[in-house]
PDB file of N, CA, C and O in Angstrom:
ATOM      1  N   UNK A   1     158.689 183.239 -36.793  1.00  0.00           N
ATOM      2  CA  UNK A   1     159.212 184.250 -37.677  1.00  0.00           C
ATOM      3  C   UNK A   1     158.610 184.038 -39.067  1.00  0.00           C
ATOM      4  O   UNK A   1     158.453 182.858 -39.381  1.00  0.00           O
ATOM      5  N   UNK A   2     158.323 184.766 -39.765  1.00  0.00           N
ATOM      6  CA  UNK A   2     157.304 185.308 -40.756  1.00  0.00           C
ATOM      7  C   UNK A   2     158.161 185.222 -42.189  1.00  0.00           C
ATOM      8  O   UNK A   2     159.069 186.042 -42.051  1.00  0.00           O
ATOM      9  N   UNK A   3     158.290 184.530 -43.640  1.00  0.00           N
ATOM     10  CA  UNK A   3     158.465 184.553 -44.494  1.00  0.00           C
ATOM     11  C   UNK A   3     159.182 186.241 -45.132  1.00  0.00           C
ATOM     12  O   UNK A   3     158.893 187.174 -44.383  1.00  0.00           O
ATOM     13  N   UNK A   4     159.684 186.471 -45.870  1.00  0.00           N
ATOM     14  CA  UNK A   4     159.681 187.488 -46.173  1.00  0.00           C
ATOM     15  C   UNK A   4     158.851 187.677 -47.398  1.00  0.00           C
ATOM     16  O   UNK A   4     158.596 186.685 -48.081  1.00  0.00           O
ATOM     17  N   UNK A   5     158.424 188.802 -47.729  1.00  0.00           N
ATOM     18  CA  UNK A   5     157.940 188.375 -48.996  1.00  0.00           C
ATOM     19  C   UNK A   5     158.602 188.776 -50.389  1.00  0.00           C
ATOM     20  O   UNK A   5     159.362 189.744 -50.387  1.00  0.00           O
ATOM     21  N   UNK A   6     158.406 188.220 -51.356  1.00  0.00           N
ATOM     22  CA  UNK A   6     159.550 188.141 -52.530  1.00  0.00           C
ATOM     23  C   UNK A   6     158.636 189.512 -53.690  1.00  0.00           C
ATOM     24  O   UNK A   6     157.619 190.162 -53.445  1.00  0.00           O
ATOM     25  N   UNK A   7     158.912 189.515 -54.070  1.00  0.00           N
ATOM     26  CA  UNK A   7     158.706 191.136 -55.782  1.00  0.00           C
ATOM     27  C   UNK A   7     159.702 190.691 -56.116  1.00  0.00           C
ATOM     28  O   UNK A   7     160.813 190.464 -55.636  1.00  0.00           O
ATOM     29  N   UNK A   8     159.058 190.552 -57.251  1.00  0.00           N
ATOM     30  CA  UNK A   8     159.550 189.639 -58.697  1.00  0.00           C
ATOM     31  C   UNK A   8     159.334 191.108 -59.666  1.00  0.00           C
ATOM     32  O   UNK A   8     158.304 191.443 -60.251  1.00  0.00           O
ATOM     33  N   UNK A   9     160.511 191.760 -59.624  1.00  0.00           N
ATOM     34  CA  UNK A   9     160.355 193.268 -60.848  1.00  0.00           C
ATOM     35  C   UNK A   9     160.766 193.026 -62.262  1.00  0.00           C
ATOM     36  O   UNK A   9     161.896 192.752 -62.668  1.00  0.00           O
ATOM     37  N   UNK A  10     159.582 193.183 -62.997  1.00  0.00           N
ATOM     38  CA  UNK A  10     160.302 192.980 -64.378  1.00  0.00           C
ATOM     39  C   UNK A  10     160.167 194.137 -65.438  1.00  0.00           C
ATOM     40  O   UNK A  10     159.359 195.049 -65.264  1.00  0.00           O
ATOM     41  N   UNK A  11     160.969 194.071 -66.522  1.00  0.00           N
ATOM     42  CA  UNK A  11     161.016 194.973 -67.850  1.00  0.00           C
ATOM     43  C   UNK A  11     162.005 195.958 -67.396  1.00  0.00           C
ATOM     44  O   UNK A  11     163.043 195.597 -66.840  1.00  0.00           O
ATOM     45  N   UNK A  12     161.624 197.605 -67.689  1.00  0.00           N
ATOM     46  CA  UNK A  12     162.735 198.395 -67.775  1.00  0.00           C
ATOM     47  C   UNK A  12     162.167 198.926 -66.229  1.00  0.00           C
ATOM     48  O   UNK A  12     161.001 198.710 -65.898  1.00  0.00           O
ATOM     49  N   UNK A  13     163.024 199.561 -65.437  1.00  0.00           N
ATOM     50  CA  UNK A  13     163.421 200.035 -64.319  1.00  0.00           C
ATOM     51  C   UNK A  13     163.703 201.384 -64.829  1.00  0.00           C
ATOM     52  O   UNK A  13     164.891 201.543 -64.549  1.00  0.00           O
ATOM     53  N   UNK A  14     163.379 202.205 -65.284  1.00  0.00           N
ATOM     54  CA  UNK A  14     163.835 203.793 -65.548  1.00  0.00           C
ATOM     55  C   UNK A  14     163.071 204.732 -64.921  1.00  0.00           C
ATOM     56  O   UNK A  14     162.168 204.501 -64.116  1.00  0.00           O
ATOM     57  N   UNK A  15     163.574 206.150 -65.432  1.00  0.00           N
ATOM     58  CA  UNK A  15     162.565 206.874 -64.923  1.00  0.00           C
ATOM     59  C   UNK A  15     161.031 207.220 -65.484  1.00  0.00           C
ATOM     60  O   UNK A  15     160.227 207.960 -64.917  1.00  0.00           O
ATOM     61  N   UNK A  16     160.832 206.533 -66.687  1.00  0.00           N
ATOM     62  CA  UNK A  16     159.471 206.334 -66.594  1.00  0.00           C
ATOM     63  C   UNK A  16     158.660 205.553 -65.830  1.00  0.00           C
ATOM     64  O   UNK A  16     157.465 205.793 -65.658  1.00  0.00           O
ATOM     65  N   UNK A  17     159.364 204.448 -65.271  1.00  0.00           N
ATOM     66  CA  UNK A  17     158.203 203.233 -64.616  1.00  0.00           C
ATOM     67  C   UNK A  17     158.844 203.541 -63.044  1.00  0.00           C
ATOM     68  O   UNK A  17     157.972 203.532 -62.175  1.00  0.00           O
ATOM     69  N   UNK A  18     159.810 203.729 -62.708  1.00  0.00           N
ATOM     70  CA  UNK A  18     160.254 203.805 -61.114  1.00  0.00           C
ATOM     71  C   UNK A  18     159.185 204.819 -60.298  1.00  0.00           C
ATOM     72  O   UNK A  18     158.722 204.416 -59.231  1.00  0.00           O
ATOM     73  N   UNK A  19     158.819 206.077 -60.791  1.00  0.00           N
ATOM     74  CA  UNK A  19     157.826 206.546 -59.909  1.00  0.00           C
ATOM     75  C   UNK A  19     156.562 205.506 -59.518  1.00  0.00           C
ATOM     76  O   UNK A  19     156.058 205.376 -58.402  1.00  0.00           O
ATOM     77  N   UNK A  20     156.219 204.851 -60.676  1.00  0.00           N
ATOM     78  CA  UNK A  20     154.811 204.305 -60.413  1.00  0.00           C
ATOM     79  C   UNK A  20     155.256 202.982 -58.873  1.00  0.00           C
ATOM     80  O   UNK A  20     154.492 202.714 -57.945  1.00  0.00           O
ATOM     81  N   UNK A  21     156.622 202.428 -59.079  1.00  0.00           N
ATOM     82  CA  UNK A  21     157.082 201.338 -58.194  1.00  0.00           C
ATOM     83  C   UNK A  21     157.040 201.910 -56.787  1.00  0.00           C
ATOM     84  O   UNK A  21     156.589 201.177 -55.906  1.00  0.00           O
ATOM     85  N   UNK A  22     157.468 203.168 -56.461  1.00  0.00           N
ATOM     86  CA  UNK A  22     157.853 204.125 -55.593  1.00  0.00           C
ATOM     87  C   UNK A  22     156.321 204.442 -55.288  1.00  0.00           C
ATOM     88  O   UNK A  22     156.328 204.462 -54.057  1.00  0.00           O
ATOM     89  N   UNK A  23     155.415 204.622 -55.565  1.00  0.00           N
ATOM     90  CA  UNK A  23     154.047 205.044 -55.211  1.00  0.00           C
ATOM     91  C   UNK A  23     153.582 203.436 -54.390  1.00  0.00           C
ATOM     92  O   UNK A  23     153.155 203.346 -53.238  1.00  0.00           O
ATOM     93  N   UNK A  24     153.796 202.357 -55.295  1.00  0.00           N
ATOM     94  CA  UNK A  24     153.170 201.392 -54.429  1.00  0.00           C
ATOM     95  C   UNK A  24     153.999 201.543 -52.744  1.00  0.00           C
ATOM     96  O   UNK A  24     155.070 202.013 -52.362  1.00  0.00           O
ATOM     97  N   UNK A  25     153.220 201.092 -52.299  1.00  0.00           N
ATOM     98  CA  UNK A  25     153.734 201.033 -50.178  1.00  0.00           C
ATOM     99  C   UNK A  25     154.606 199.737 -50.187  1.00  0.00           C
ATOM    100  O   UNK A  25     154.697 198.968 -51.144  1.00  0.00           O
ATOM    101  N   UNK A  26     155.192 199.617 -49.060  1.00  0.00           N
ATOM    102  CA  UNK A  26     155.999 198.303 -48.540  1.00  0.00           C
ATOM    103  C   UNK A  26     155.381 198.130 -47.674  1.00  0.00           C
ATOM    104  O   UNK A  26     155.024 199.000 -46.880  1.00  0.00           O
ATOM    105  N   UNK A  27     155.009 196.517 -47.616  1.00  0.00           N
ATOM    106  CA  UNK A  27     154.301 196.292 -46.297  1.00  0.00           C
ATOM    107  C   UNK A  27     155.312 195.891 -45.304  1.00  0.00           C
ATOM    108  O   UNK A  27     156.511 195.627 -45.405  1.00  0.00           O
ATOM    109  N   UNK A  28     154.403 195.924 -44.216  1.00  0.00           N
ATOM    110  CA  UNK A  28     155.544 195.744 -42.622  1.00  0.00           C
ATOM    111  C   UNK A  28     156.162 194.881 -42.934  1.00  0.00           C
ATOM    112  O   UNK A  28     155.571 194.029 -43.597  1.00  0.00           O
ATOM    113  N   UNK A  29     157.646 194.651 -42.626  1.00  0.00           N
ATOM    114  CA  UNK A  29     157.913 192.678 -42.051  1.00  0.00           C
ATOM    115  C   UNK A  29     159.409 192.940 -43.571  1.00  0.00           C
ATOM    116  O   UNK A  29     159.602 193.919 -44.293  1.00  0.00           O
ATOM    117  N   UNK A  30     159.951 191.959 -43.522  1.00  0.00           N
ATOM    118  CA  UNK A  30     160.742 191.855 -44.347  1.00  0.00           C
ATOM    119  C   UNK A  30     160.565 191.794 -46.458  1.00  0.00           C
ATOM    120  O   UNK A  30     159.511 191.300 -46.860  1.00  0.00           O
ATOM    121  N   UNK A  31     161.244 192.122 -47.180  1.00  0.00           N
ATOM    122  CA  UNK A  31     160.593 192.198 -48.471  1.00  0.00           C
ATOM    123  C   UNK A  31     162.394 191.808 -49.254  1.00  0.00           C
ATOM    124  O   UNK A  31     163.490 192.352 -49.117  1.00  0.00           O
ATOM    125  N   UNK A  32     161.794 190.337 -50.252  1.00  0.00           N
ATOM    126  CA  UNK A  32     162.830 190.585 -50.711  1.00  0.00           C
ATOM    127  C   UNK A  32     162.626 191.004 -52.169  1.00  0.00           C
ATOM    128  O   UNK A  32     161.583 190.577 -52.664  1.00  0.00           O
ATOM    129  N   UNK A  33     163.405 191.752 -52.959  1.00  0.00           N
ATOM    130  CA  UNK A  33     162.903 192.137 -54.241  1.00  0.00           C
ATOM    131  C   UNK A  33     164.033 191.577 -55.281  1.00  0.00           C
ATOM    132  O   UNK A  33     165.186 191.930 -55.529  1.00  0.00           O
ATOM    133  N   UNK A  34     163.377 190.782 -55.661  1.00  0.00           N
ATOM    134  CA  UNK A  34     164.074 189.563 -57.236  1.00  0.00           C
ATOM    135  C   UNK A  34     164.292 190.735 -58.398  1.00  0.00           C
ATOM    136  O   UNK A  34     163.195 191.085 -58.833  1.00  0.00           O
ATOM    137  N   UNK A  35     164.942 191.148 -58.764  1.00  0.00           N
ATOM    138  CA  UNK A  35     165.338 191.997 -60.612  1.00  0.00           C
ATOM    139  C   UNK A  35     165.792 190.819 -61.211  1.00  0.00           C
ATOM    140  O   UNK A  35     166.806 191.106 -61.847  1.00  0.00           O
ATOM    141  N   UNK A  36     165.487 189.450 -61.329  1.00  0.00           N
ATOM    142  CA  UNK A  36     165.785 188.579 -62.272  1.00  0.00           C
ATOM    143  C   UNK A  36     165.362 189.055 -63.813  1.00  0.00           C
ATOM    144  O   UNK A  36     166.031 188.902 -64.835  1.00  0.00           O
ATOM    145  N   UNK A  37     163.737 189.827 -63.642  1.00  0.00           N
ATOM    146  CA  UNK A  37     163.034 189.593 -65.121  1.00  0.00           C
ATOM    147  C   UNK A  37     163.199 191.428 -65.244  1.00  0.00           C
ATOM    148  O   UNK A  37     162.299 192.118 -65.722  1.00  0.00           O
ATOM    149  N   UNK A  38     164.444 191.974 -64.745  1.00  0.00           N
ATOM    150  CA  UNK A  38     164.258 193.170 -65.097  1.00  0.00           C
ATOM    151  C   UNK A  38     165.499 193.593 -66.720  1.00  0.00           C
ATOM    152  O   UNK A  38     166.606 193.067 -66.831  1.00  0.00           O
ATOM    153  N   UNK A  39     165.056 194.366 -67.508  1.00  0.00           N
ATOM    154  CA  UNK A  39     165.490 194.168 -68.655  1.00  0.00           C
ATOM    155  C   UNK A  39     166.808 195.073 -68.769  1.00  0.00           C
ATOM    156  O   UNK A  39     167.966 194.770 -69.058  1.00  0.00           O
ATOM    157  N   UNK A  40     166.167 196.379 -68.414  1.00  0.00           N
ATOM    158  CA  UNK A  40     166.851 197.994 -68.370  1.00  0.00           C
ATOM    159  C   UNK A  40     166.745 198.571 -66.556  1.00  0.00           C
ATOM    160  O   UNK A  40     166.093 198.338 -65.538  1.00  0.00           O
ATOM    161  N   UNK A  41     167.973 199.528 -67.087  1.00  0.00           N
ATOM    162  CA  UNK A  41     168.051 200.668 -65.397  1.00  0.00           C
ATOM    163  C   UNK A  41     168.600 201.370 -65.924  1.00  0.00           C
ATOM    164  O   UNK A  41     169.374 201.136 -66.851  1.00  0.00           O
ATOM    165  N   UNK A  42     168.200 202.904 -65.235  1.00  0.00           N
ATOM    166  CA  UNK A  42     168.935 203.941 -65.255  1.00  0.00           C
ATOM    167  C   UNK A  42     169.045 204.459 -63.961  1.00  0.00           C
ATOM    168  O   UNK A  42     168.211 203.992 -63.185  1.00  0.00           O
ATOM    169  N   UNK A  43     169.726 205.182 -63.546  1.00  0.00           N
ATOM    170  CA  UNK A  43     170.109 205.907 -61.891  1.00  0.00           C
ATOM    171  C   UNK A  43     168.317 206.163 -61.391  1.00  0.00           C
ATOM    172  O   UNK A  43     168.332 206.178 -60.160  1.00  0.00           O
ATOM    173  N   UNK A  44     166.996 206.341 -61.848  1.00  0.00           N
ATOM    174  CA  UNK A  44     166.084 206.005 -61.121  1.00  0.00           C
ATOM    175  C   UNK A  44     165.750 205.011 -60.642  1.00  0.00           C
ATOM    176  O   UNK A  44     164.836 205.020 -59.817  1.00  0.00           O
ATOM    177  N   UNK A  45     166.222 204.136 -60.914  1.00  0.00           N
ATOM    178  CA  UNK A  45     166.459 202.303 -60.240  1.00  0.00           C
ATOM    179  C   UNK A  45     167.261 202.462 -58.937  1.00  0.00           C
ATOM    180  O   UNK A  45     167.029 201.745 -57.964  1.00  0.00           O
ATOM    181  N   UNK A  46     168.264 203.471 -58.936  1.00  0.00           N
ATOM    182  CA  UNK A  46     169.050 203.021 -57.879  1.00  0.00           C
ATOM    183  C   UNK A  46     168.511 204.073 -57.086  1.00  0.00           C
ATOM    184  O   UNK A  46     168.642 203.873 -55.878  1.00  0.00           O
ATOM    185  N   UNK A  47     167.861 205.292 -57.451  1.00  0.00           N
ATOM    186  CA  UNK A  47     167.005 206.037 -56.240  1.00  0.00           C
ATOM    187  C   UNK A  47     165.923 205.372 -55.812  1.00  0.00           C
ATOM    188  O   UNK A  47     165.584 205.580 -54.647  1.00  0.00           O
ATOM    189  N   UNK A  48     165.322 204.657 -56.432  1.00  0.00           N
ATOM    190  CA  UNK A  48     164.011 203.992 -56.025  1.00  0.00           C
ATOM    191  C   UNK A  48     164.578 202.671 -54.934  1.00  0.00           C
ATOM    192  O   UNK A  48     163.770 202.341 -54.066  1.00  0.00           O
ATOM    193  N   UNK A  49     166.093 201.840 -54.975  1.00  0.00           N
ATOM    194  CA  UNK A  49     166.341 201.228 -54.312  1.00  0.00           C
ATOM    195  C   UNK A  49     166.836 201.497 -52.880  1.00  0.00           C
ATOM    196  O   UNK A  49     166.863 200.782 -51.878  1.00  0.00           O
ATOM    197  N   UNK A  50     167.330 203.128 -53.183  1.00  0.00           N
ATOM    198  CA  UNK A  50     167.394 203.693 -51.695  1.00  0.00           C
ATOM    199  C   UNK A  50     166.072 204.240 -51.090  1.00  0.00           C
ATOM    200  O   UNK A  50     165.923 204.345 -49.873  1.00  0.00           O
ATOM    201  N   UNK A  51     165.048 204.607 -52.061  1.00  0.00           N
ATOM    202  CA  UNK A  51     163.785 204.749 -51.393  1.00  0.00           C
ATOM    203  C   UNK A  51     163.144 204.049 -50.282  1.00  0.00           C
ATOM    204  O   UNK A  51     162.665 204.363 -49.193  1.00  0.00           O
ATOM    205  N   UNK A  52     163.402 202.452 -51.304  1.00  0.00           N
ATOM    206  CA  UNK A  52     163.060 201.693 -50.312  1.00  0.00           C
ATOM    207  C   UNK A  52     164.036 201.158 -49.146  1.00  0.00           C
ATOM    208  O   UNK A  52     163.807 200.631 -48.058  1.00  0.00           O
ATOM    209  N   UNK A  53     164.703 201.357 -49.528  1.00  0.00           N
ATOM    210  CA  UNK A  53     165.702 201.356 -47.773  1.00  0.00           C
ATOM    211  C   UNK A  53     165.423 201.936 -46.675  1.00  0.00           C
ATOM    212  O   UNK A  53     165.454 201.488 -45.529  1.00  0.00           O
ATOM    213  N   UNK A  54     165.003 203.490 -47.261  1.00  0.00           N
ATOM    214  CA  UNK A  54     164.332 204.620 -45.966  1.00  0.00           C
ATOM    215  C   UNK A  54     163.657 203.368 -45.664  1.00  0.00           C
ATOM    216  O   UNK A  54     164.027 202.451 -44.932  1.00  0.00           O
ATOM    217  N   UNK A  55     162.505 203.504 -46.423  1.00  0.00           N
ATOM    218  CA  UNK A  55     161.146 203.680 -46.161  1.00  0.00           C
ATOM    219  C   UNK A  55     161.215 201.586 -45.174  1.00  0.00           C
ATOM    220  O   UNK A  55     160.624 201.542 -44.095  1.00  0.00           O
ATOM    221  N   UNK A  56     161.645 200.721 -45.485  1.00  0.00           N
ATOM    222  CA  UNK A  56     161.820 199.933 -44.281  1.00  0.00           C
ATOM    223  C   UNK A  56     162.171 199.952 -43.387  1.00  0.00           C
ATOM    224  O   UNK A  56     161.788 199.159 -42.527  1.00  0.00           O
ATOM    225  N   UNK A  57     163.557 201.373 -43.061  1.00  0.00           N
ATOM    226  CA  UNK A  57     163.890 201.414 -42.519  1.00  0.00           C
ATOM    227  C   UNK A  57     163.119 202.004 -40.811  1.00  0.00           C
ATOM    228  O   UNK A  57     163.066 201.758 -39.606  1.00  0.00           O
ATOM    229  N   UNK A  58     162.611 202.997 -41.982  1.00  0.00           N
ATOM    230  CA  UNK A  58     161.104 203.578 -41.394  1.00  0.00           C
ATOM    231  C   UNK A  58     160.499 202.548 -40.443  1.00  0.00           C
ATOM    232  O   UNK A  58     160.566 202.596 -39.214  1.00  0.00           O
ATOM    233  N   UNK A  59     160.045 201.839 -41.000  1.00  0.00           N
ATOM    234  CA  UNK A  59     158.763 201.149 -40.774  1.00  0.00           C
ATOM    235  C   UNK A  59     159.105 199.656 -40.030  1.00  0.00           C
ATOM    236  O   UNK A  59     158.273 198.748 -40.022  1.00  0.00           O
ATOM    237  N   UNK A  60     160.612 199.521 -39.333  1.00  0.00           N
ATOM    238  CA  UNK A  60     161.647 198.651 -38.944  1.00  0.00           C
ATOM    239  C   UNK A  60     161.162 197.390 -39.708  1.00  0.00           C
ATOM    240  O   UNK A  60     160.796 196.353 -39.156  1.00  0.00           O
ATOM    241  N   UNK A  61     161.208 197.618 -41.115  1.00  0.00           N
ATOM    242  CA  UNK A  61     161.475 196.052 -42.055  1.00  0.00           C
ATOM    243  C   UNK A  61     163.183 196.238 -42.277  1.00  0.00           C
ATOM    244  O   UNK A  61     164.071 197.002 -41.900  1.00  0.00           O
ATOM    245  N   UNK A  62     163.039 195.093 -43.091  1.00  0.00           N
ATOM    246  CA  UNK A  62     164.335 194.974 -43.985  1.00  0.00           C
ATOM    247  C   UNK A  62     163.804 194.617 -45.603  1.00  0.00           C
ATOM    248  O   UNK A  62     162.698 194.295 -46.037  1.00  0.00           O
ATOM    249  N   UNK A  63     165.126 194.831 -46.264  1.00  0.00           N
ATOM    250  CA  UNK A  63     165.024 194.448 -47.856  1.00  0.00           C
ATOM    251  C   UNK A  63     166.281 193.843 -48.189  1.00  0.00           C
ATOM    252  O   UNK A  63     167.434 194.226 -47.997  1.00  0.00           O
ATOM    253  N   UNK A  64     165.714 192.604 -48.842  1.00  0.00           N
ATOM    254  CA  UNK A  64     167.056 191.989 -49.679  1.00  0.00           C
ATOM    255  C   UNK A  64     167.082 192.243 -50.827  1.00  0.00           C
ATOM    256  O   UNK A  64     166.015 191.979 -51.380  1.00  0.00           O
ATOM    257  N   UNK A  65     167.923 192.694 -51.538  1.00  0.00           N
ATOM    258  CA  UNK A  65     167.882 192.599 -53.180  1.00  0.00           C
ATOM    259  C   UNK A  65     168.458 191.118 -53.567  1.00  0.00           C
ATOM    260  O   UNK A  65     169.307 190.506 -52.919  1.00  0.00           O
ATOM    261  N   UNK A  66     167.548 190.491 -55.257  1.00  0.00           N
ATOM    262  CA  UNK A  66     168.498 189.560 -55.787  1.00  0.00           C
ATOM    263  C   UNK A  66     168.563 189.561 -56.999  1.00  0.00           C
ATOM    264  O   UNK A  66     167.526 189.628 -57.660  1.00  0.00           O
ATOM    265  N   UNK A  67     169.637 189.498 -57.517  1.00  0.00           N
ATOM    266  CA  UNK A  67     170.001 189.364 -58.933  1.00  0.00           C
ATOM    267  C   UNK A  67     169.872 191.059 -59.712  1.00  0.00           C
ATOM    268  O   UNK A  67     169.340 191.494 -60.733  1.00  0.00           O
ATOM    269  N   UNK A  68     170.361 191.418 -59.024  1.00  0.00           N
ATOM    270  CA  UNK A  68     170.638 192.726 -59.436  1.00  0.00           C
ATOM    271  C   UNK A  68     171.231 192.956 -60.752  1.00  0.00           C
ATOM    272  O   UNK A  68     172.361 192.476 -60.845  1.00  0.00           O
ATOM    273  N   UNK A  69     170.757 193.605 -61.895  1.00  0.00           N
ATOM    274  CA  UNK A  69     171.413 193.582 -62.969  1.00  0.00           C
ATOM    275  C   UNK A  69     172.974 194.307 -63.398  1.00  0.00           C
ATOM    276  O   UNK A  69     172.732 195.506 -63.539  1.00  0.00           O
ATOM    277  N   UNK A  70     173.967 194.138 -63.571  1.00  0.00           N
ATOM    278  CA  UNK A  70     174.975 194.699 -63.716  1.00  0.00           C
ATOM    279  C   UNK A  70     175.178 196.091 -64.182  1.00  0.00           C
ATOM    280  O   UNK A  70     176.104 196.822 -63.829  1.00  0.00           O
ATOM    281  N   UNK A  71     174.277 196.372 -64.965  1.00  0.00           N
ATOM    282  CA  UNK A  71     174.038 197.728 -65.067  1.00  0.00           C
ATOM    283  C   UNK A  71     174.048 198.960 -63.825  1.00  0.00           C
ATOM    284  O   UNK A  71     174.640 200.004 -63.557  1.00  0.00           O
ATOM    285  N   UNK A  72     172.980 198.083 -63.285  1.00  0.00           N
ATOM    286  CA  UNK A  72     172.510 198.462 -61.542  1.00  0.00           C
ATOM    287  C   UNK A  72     173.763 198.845 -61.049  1.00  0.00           C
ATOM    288  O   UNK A  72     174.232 199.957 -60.806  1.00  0.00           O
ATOM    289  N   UNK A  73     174.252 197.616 -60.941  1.00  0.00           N
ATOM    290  CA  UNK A  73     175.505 197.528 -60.099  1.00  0.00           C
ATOM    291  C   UNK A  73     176.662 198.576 -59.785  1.00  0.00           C
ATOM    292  O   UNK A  73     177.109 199.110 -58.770  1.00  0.00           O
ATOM    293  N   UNK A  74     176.916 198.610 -61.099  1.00  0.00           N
ATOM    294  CA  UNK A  74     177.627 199.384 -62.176  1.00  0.00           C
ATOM    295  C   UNK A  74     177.595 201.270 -61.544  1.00  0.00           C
ATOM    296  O   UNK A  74     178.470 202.048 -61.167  1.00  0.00           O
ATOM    297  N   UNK A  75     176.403 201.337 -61.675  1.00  0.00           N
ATOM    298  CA  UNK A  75     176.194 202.559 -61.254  1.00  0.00           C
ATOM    299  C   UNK A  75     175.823 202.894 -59.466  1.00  0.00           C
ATOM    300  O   UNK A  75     175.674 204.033 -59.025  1.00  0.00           O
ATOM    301  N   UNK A  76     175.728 201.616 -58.625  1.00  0.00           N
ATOM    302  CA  UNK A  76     175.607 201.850 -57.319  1.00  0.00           C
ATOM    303  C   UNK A  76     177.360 202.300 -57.305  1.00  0.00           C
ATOM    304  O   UNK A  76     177.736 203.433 -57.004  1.00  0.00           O
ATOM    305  N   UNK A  77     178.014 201.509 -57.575  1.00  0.00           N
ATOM    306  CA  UNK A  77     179.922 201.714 -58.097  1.00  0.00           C
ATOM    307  C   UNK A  77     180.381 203.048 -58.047  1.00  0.00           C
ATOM    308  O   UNK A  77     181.122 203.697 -57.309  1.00  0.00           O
ATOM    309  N   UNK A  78     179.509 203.318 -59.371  1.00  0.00           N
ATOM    310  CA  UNK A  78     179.724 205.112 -59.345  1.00  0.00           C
ATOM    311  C   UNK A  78     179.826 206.111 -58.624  1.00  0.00           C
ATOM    312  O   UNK A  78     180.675 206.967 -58.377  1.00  0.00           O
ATOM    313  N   UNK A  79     178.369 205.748 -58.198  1.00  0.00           N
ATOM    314  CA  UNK A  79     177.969 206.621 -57.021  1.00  0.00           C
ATOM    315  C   UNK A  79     178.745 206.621 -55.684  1.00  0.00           C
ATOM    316  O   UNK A  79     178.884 207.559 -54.899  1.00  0.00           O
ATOM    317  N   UNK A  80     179.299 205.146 -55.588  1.00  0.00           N
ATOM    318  CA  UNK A  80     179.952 204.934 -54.357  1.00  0.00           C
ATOM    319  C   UNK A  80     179.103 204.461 -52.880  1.00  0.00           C
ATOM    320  O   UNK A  80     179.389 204.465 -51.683  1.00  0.00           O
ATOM    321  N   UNK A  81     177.769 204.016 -53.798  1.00  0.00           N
ATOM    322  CA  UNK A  81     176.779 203.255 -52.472  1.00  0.00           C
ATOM    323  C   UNK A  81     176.762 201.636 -52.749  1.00  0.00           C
ATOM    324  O   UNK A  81     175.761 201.177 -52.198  1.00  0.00           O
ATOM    325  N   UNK A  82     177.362 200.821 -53.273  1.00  0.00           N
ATOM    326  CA  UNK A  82     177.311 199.977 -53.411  1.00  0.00           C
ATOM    327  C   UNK A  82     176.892 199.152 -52.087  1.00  0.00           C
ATOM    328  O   UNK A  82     176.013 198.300 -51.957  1.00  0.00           O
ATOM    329  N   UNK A  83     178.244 199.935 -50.693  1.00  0.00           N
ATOM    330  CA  UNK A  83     178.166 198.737 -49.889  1.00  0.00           C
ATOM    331  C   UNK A  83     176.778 198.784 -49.173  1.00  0.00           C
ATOM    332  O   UNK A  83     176.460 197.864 -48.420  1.00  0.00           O
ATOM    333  N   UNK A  84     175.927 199.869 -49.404  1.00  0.00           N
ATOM    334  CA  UNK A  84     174.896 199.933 -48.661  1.00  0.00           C
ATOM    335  C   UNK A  84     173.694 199.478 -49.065  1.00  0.00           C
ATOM    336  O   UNK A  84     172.667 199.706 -48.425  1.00  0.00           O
ATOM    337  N   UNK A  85     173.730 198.646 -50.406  1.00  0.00           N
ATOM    338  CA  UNK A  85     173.203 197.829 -51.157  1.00  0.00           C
ATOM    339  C   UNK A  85     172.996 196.099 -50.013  1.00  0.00           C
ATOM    340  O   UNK A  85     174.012 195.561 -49.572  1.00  0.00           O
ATOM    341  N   UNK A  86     171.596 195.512 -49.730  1.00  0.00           N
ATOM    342  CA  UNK A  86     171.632 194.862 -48.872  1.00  0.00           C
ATOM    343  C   UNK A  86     171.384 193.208 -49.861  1.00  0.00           C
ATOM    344  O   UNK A  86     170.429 192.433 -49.799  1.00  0.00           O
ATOM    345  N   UNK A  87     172.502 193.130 -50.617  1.00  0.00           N
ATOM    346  CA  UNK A  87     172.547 192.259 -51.665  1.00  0.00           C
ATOM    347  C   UNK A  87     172.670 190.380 -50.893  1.00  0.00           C
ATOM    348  O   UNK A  87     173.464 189.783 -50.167  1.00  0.00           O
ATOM    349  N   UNK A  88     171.521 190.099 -51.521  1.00  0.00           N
ATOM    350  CA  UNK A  88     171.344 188.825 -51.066  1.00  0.00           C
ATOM    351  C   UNK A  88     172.601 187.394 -51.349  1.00  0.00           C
ATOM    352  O   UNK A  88     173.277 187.482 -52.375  1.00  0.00           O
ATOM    353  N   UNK A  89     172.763 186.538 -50.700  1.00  0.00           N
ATOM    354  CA  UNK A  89     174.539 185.783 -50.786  1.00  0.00           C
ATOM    355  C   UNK A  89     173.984 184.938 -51.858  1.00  0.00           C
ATOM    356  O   UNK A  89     174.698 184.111 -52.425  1.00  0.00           O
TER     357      UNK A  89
END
């Protein structure tokens, strides 16, 4: 069984920089994505985090999120998708 691989996302997460994140591909196999060095989010953070949910889902990977910023959080809350958030223990 195969490593997953880690994305390390940093600075602001908005809707200026989330399209460009959303253009890069996910490769096959599992992906976990670190927001340790991420600064800012706005609700394009949390579409771009269900993006990538399809899109593994697609492609039968998985995604862990870690260290999700509270902001993030905050607004998965809102929305009422939190639990479908695949938040690492």
């Amino acid at each position: 069984m195969t490593e997953p691989l880690v994305v390390t996302l940093e600075g602001a997460l908005t809707l200026e920089t989330a399209a460009a994140c959303l253009e890069r591909g996910l490769p096959a196999g599992g992906m976990v994505f670190d927001f340790s060095g991420v600064t800012r989010v706005d609700s394009s953070a949390l579409a771009l985090l269900l993006a990538w949910l399809r899109r593994a889902k697609a492609q039968g990977g998985t995604v862990e999120l870690r260290a999700l910023p509270e902001p993030l959080l905050a607004l998965a809350r809102l929305y009422g998708i939190d639990a479908l958030l695949p938040l690492a223990a």
